[in-house]
C-alpha positions as a Python dict, from the first residue, in 0.01 Angstrom:
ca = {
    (1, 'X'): (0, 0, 0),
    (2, 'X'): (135, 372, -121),
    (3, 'X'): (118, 649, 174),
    (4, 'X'): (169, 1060, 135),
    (5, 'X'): (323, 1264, 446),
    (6, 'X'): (438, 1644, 354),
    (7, 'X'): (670, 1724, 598),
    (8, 'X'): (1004, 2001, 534),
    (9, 'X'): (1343, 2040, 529),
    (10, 'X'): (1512, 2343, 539),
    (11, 'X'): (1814, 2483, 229),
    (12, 'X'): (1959, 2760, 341),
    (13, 'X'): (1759, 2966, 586),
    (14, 'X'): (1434, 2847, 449),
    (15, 'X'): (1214, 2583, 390),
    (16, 'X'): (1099, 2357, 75),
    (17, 'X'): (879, 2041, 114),
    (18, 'X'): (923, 1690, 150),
    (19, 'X'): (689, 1439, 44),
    (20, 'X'): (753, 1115, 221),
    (21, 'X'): (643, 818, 15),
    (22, 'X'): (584, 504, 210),
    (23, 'X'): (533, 195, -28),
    (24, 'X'): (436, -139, 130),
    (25, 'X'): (432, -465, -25),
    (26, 'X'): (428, -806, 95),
    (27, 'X'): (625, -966, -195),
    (28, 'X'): (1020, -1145, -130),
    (29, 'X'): (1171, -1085, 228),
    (30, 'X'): (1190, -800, 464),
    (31, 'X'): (1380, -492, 399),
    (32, 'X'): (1402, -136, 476),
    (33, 'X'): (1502, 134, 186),
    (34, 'X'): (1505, 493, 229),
    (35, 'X'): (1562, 651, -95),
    (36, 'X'): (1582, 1047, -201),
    (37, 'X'): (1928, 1161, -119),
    (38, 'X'): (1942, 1078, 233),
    (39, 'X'): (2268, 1139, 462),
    (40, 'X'): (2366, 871, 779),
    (41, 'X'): (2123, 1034, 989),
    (42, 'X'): (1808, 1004, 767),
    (43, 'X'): (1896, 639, 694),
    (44, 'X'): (1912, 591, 1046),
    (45, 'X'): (1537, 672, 1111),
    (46, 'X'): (1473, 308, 1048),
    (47, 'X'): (1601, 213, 1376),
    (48, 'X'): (1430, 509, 1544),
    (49, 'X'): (1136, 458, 1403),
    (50, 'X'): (1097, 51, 1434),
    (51, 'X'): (1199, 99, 1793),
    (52, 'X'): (928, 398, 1862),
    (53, 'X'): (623, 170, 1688),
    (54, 'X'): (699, -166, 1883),
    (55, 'X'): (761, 48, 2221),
    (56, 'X'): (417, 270, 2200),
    (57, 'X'): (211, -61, 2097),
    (58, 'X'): (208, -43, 1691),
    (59, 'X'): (324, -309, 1444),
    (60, 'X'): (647, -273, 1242),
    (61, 'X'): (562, -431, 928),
    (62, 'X'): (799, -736, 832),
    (63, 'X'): (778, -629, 449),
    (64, 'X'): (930, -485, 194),
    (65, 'X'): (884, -111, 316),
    (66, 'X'): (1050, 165, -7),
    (67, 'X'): (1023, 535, 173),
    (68, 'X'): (1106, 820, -99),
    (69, 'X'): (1216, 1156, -19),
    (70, 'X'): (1071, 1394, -283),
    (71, 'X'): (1225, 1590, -449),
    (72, 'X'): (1500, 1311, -525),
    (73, 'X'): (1776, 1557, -635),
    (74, 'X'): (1817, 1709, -299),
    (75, 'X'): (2028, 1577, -62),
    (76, 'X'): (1790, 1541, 298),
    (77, 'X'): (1995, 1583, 641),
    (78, 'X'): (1855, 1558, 965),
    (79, 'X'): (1620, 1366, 1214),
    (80, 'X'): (1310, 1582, 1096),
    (81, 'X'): (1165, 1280, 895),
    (82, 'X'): (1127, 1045, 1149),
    (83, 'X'): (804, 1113, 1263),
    (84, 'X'): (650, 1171, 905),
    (85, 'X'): (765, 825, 882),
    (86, 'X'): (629, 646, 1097),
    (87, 'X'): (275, 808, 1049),
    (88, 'X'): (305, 707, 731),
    (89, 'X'): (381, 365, 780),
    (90, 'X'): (121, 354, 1009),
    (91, 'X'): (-118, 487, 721),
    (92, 'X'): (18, 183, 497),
    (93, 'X'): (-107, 9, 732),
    (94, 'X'): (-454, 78, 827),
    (95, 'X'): (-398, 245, 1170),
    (96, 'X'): (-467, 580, 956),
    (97, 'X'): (-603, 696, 655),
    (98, 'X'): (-471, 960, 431),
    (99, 'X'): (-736, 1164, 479),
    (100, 'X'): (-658, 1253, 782),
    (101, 'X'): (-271, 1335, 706),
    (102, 'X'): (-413, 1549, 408),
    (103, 'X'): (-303, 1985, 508),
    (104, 'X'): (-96, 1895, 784),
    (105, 'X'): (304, 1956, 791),
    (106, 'X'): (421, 1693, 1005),
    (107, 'X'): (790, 1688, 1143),
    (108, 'X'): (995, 1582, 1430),
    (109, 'X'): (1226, 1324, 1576),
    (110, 'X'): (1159, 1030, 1762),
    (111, 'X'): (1291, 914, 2059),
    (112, 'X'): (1289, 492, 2139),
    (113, 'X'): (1033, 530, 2376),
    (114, 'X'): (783, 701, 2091),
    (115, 'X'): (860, 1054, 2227),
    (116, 'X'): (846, 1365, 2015),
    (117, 'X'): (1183, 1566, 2022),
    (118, 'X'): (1282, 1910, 1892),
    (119, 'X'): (1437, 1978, 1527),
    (120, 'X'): (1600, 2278, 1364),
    (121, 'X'): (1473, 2512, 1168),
    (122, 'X'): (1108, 2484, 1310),
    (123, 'X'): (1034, 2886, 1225),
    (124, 'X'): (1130, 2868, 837),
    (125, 'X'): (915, 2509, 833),
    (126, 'X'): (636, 2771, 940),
    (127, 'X'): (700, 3076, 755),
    (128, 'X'): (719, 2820, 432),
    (129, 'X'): (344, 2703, 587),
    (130, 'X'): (204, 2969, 579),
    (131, 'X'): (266, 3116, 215),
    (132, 'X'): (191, 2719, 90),
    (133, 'X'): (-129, 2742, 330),
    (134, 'X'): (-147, 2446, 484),
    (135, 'X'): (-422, 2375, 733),
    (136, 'X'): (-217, 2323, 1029),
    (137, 'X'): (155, 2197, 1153),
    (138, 'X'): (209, 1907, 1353),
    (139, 'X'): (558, 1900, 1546),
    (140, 'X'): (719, 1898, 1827),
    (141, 'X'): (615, 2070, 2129),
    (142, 'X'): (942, 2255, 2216),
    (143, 'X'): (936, 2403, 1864),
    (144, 'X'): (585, 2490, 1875),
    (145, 'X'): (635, 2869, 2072),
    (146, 'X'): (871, 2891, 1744),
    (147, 'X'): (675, 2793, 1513),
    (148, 'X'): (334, 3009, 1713),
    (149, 'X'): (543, 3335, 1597),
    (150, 'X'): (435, 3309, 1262),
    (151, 'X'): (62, 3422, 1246),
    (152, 'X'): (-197, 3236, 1048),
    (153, 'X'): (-54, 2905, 1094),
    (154, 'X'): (-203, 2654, 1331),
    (155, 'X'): (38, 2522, 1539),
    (156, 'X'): (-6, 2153, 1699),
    (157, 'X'): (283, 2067, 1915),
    (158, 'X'): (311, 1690, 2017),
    (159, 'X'): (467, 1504, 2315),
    (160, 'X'): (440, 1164, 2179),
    (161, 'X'): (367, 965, 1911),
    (162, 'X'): (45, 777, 2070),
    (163, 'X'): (-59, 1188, 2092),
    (164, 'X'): (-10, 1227, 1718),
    (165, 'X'): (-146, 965, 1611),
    (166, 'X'): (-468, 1000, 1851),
    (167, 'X'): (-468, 1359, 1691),
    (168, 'X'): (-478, 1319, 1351),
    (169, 'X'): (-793, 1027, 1415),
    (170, 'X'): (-990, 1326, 1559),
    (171, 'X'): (-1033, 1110, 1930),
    (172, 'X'): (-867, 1411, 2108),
    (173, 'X'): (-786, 1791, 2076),
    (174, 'X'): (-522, 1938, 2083),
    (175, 'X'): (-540, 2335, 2133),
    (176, 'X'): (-329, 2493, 1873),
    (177, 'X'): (-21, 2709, 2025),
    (178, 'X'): (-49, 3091, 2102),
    (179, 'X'): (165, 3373, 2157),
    (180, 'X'): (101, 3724, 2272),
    (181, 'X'): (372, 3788, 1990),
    (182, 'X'): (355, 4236, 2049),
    (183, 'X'): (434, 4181, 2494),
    (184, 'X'): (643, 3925, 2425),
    (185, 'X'): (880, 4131, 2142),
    (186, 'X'): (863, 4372, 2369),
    (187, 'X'): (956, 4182, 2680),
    (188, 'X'): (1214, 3999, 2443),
    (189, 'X'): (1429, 4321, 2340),
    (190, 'X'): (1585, 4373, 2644),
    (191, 'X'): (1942, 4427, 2655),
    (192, 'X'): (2079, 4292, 2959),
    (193, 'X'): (2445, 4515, 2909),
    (194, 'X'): (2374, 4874, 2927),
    (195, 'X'): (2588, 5152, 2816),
    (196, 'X'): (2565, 5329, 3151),
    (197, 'X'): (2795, 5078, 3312),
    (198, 'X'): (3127, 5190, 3127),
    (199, 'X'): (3308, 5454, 3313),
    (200, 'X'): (3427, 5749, 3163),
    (201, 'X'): (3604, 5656, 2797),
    (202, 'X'): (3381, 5953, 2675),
    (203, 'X'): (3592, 5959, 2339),
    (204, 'X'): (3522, 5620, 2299),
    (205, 'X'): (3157, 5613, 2357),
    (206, 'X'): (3152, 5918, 2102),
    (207, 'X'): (3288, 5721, 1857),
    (208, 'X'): (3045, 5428, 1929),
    (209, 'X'): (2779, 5611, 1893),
    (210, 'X'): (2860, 5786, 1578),
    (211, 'X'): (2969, 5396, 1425),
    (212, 'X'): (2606, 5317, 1560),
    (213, 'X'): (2467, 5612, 1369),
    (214, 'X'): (2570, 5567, 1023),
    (215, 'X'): (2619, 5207, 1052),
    (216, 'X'): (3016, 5199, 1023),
    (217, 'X'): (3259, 4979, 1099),
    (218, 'X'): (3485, 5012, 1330),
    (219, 'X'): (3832, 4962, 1518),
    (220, 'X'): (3952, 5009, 1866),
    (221, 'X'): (4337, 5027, 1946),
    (222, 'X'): (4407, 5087, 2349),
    (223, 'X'): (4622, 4852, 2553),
    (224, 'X'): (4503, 4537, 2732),
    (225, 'X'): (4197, 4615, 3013),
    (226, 'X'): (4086, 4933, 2884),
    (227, 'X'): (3772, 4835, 2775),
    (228, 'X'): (3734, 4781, 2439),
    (229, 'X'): (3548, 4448, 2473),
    (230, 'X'): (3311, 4601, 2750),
    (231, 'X'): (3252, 4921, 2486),
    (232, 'X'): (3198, 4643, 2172),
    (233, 'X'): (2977, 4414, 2374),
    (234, 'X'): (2724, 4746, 2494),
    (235, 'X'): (2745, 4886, 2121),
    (236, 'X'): (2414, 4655, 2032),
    (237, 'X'): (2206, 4793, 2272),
    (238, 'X'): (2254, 5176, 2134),
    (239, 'X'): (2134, 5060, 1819),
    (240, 'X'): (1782, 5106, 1620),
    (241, 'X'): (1533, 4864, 1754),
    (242, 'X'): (1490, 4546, 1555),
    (243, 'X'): (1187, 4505, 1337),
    (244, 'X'): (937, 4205, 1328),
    (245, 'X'): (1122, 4109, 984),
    (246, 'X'): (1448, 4194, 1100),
    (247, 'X'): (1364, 3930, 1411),
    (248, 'X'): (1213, 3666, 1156),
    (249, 'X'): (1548, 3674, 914),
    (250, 'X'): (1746, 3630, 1219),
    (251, 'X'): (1605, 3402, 1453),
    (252, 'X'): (1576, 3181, 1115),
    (253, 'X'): (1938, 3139, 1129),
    (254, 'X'): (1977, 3057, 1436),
    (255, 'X'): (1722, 2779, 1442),
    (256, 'X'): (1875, 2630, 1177),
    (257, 'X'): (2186, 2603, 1354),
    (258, 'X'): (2024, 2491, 1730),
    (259, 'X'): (2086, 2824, 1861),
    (260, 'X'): (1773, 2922, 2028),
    (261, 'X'): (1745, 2930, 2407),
    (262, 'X'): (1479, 2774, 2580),
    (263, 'X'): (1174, 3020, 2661),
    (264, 'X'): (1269, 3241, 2398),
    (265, 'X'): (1173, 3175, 2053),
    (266, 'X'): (1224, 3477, 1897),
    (267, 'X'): (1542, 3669, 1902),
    (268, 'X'): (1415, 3999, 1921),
    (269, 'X'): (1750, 4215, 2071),
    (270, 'X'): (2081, 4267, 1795),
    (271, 'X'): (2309, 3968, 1804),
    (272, 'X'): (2667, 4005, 1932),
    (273, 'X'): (2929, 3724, 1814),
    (274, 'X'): (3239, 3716, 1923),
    (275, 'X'): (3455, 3415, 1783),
    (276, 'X'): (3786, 3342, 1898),
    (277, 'X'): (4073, 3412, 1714),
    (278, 'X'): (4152, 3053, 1618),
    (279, 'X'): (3783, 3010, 1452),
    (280, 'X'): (3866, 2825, 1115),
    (281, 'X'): (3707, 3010, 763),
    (282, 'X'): (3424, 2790, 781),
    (283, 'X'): (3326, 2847, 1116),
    (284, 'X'): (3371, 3235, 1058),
    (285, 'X'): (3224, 3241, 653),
    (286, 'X'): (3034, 2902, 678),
    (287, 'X'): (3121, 2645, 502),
    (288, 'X'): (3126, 2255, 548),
    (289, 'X'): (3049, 1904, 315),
    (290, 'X'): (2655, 2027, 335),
    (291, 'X'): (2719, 2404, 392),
    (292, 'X'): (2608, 2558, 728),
    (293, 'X'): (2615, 2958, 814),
    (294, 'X'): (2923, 3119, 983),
    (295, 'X'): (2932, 3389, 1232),
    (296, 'X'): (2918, 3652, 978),
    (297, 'X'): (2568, 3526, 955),
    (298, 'X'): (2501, 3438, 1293),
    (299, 'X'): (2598, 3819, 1366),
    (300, 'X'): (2330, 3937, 1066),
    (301, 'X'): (2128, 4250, 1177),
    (302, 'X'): (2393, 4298, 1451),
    (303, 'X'): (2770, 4296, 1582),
    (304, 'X'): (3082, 4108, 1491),
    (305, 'X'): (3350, 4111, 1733),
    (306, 'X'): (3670, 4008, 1684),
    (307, 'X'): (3895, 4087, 1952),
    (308, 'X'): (4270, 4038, 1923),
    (309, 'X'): (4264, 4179, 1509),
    (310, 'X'): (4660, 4096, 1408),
    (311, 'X'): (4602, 3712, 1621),
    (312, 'X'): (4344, 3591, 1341),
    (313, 'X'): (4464, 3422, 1041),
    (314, 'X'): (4518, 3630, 727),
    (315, 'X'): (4322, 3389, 528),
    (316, 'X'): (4012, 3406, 765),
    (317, 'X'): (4006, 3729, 758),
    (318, 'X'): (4013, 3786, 354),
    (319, 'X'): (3687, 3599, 368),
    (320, 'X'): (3549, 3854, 557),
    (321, 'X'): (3574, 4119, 213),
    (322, 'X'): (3272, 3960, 17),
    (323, 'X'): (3037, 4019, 317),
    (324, 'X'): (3136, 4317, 350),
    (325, 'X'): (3097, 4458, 31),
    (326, 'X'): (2774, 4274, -34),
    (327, 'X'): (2613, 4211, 319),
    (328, 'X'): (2576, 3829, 219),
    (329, 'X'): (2766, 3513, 186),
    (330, 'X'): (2763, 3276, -78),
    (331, 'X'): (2869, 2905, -15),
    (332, 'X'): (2943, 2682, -350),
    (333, 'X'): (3003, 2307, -335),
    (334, 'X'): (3005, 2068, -575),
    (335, 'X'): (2637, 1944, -519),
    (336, 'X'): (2517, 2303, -428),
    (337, 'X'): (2541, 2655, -390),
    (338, 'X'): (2396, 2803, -75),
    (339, 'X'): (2361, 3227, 5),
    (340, 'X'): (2284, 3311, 383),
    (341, 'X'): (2280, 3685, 475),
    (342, 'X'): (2517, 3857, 653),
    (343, 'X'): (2459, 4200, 688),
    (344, 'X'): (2663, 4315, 1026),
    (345, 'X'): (2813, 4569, 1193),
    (346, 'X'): (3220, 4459, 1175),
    (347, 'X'): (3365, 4585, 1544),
    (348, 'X'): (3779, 4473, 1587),
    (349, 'X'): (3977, 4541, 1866),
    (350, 'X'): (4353, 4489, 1889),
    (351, 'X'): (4641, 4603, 2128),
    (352, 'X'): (4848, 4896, 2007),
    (353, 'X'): (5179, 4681, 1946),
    (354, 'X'): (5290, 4336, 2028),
    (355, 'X'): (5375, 4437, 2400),
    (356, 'X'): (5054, 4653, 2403),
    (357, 'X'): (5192, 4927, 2572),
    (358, 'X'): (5253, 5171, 2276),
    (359, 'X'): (5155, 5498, 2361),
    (360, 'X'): (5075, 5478, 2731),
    (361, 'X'): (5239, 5708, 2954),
    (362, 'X'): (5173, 5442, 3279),
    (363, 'X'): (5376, 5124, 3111),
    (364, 'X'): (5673, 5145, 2897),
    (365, 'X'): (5697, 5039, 2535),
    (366, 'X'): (5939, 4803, 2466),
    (367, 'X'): (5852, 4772, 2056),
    (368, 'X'): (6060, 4970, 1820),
    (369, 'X'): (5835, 5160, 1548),
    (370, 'X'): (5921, 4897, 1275),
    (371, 'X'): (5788, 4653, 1527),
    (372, 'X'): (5460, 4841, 1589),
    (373, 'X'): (5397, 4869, 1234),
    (374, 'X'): (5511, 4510, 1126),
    (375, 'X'): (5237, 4405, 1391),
    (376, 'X'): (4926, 4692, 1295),
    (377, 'X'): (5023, 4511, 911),
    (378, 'X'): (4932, 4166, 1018),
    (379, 'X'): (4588, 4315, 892),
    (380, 'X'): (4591, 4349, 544),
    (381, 'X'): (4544, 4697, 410),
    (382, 'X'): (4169, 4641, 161),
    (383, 'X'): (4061, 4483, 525),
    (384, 'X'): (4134, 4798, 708),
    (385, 'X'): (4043, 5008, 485),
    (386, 'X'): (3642, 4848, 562),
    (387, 'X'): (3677, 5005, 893),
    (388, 'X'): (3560, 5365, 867),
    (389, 'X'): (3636, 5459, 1194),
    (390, 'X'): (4004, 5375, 1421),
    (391, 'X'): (3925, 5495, 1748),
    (392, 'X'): (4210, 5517, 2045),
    (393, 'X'): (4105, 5403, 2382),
    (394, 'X'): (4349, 5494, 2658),
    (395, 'X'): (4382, 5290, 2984),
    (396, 'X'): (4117, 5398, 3209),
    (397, 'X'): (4179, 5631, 3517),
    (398, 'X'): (4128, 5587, 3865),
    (399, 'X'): (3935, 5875, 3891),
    (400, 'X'): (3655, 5759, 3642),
    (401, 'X'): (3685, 5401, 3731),
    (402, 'X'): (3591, 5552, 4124),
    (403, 'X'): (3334, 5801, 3993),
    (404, 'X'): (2959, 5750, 4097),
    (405, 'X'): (2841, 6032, 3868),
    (406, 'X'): (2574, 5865, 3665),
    (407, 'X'): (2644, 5792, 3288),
    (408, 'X'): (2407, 5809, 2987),
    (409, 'X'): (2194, 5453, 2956),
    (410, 'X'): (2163, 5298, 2617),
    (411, 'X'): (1782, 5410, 2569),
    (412, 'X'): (1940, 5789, 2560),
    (413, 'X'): (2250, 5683, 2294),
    (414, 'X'): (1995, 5486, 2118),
    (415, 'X'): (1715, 5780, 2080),
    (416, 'X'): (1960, 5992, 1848),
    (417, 'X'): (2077, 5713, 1698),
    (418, 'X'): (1781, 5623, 1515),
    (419, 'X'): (1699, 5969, 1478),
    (420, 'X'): (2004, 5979, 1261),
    (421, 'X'): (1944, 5642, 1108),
    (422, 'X'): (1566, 5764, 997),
    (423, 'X'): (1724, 6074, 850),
    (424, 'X'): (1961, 5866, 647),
    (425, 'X'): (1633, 5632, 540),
    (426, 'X'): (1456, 5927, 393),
    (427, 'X'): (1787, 6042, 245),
    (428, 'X'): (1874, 5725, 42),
    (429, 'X'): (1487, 5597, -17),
    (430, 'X'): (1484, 5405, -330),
    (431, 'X'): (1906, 5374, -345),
    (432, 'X'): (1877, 5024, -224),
    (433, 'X'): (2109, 5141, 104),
    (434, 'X'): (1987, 5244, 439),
    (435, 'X'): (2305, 5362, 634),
    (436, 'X'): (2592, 5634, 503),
    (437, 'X'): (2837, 5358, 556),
    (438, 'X'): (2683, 5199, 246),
    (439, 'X'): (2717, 5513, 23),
    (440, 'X'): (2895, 5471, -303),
    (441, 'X'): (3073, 5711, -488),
    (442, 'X'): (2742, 5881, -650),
    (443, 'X'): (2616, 5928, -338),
    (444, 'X'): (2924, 6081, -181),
    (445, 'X'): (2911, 6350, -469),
    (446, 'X'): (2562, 6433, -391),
    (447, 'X'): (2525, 6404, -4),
    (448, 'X'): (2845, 6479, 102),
    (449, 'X'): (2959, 6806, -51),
    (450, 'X'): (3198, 7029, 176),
    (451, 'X'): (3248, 7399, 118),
    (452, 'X'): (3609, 7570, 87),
    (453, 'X'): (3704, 7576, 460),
    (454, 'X'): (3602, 7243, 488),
    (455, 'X'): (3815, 7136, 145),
    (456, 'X'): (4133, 7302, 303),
    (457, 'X'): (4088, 7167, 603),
    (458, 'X'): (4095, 6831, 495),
    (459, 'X'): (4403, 6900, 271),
    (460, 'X'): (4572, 6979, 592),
    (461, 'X'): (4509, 6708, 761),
    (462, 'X'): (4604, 6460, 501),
    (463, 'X'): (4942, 6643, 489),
    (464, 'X'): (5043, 6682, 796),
    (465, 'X'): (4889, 6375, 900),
    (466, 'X'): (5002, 6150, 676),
    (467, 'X'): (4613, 6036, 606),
    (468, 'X'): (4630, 5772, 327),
    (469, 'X'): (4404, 5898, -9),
    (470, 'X'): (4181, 5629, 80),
    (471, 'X'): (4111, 5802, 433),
    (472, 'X'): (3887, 6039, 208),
    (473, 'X'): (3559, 5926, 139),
    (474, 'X'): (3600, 5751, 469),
    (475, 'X'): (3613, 6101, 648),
    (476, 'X'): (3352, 6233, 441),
    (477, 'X'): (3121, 5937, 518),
    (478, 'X'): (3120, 5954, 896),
    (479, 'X'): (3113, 6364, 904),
    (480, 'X'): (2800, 6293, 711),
    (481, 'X'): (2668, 6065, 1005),
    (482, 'X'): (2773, 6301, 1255),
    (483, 'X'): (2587, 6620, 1082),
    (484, 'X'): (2268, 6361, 1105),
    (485, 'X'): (2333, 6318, 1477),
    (486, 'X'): (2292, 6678, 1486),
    (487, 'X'): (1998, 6680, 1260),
    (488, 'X'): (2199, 6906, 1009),
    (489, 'X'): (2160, 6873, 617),
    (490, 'X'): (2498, 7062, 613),
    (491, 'X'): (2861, 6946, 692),
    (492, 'X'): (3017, 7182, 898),
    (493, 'X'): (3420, 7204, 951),
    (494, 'X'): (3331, 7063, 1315),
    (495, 'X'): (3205, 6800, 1137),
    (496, 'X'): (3489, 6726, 978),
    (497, 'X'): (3723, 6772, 1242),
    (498, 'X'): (3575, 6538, 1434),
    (499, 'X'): (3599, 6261, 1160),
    (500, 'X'): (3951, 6368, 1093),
    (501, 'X'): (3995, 6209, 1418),
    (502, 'X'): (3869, 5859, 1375),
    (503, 'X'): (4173, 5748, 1105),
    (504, 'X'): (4429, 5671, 1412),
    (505, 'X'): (4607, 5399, 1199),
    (506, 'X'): (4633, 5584, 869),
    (507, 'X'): (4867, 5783, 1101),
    (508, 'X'): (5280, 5770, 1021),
    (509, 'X'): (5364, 5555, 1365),
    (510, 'X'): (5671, 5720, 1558),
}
């Protein structure tokens, strides 16, 4: 007897479906094929399944049992098709009838004992529901606040297989899952760093907030403990509120990848990565033999942090150019070609010189200035020049570090922050770019024009500076962000100034 399941896998960061075809026939002796491109984990079912039947009181048929995964020319991963599986096989054999299957998405795993367990990926499985318009989603019941986000799907999540099965007959109900989805975004974009708790490094937090602003990147140079990783890890919480898409896109990667804490569905505050400095180019781009996202992706709609710049591999961090420049990675392998987003906010930190100690008047330097600069090159110069901003963060002093005088929260930083961000929205509607660090050429020539003072001022500076010619449009780019802090259409030679002073490593070293 032929069976139908539709159940989902997930390419990328979204979902396609499966059919599951169960064929049953009583010819020649006993076997178990699973067919459709499956990997070790897929052709394992068959144990998992056969195990969860005899243990919850159904048969396992001793036949010649075929199950296809459609479409054929995709290669299936995962424990997701157990459960479609075995309902199947239980519609071969009477204990169901299609009918009843017919509308529902049905995945999970199965434990031995006929429980339902959790999968990836349960939030695409239910965006892609939605838009096919199925009548309702049978899974697990950890994934089912996940999959509940998504309105207009009826969610059914399921403890056991005796449950589904009892279910989809129509002996019992099952109340479909809900969400209070606008308390709990709110209750859900909570930062639990705020910018308040960083004393004094008023420079810094400047500079963070005009990186926030106009959506640059940016590098911090200051010598070991003066809190460049507290600044980084507090620079999420300054910026714009995330949007109900902007939540979707992200928390999709992240199920995909088993990333989601427990209670919280939804990811609904910026994400902050931070991989070590030994992370391989796969586990920074993505990569892998069935290609999974990187923490350029896993940082999308937020903050990469790499701490320790010069320490990472030159190699990694040439992968990190084609994000950069198009705000999405593309994976090819010889069976596939995958392309996960990866629009982020690049933040690097790294010590002054090898010692660290360059520069600060309470520890002596023991580097020479060849050795300084032999160690700021360790970072190729097209990856530096993606950072539009090099701020210098001094050791802290005693003073601040002591002071109770009450610093500005996040929800003050973050107020003119969007301000300037909506400014820059209206400014570049229709240009396909929503932040000045995005502006091309084109647009520097039209938003970015500087009157005489402003022109001679900058000739100075590269000059006496020694400002590189690609400091330029860099400069002109963040004095453009810092006029929309101030809610001014025109750049002002303050404005300039100030972003004269954010190219600390296109400095001659001495």
């Amino acid at each position: 007897m032929l069976s139908k399941v539709i159940s989902s896998a997930v390419l990328g960061i979204d979902a396609y479906p499966v059919e599951v075809e169960i064929d049953i026939t009583s010819r020649g002796l006993p076997f178990f094929s699973t067919v459709g491109l499956p990997d070790a984990a897929v052709k394992e079912s068959k144990e998992r399944v056969r195990a969860a039947l005899k243990n919850t009181g159904f048969d396992f048929p001793l036949r010649q049992v075929v199950v296809n995964l459609a479409p054929a020319d995709i290669k299936k991963e995962g424990s997701a098709f157990d459960l479609p599986i075995a309902i199947g096989m239980l519609i071969a054999e009477g204990v169901l009838t299609q009918e009843m299957v017919n509308g529902f998405l049905i995945v999970g795993e199965l434990s031995l004992d006929g429980r339902v367990k959790p999968v990836r990926g349960a939030l695409s499985m239910a965006v892609f529901a939605k838009k096919a318009g199925y009548r309702g989603m049978v899974l697990p019941a950890d994934n089912a606040q996940e999959a509940a986000v998504v309105e207009a799907v009826r969610v059914f999540g399921m403890q056991t297989l005796p449950q589904v099965v009892e279910f989809l007959a129509g002996r019992i109900g099952v109340d479909a899952a809900r969400i209070d989805l606008g308390s709990a975004f709110e209750a859900w974009s909570v930062y639990q760093e705020d910018f308040s708790e960083v004393k004094g490094q008023e420079h810094a937090k400047r500079a963070i907030e005009v990186a926030a602003a106009g959506g640059h990147n940016i590098v911090m140079i200051g010598p070991p403990g003066s809190g460049k990783t507290m600044l980084a890890r507090r620079l999420p919480s300054i910026l714009p509120r995330m949007s109900f898409d902007e939540a979707i896109e992200t928390t999709k990667i992240h199920s995909i990848m088993g990333l989601l804490g427990s209670g919280k569905p939804l990811i609904a505050t910026r994400p902050f990565r931070s991989p070590h400095h030994t992370v391989s180019d796969a586990g920074l781009i993505g990569g892998g033999q069935n290609p999974k996202p990187g923490e350029v992706s896993l940082s999308h709609n937020g903050v990469l942090f790499l701490d320790e710049l010069p320490e990472f591999k030159r190699n990694v961090l040439e992968g990190l150019r084609q994000p950069l420049e198009d705000n999405r990675v593309t994976i090819s392998r010889a069976l596939t070609s995958l392309t996960y987003p990866a629009g982020f906010m690049l933040v690097a930190a790294m010590n002054p010189c090898k010692c660290g100690f360059h520069g600060d008047p309470f520890h002596q330097c023991l580097c020479t200035p060849h050795q300084v600069q032999t160690y700021r090159s360790k970072v190729s110069g097209p990856l530096m020049d993606r950072f539009d901003i090099h701020i210098e963060i001094p050791a802290v002093k005693f003073s601040e570090v002591s002071s109770d005088r009450p610093a500005e929260p996040s929800t003050g930083v973050r107020e003119r922050v969007t301000r300037a961000r909506e400014m820059q929205q209206r400014r570049f509607n229709g240009d396909g770019i929503y932040a000045n660090a995005q502006m091309k050429p084109k647009h520097l020539r039209k938003h970015c024009r500087i009157d005489d003072d402003c022109q001679r001022l900058m000739e100075t500076a590269m000059n006496r500076l020694g400002l590189s010619a690609r400091a330029y449009n860099r400069i002109l780019k963040v004095a453009r962000t810092i006029a929309d802090i101030e809610g001014s259409e025109k750049m002002s030679s303050e404005h300039v100034t100030e972003a004269i002073q954010y190219r600390s490593l296109d400095r001659r070293v001495s």
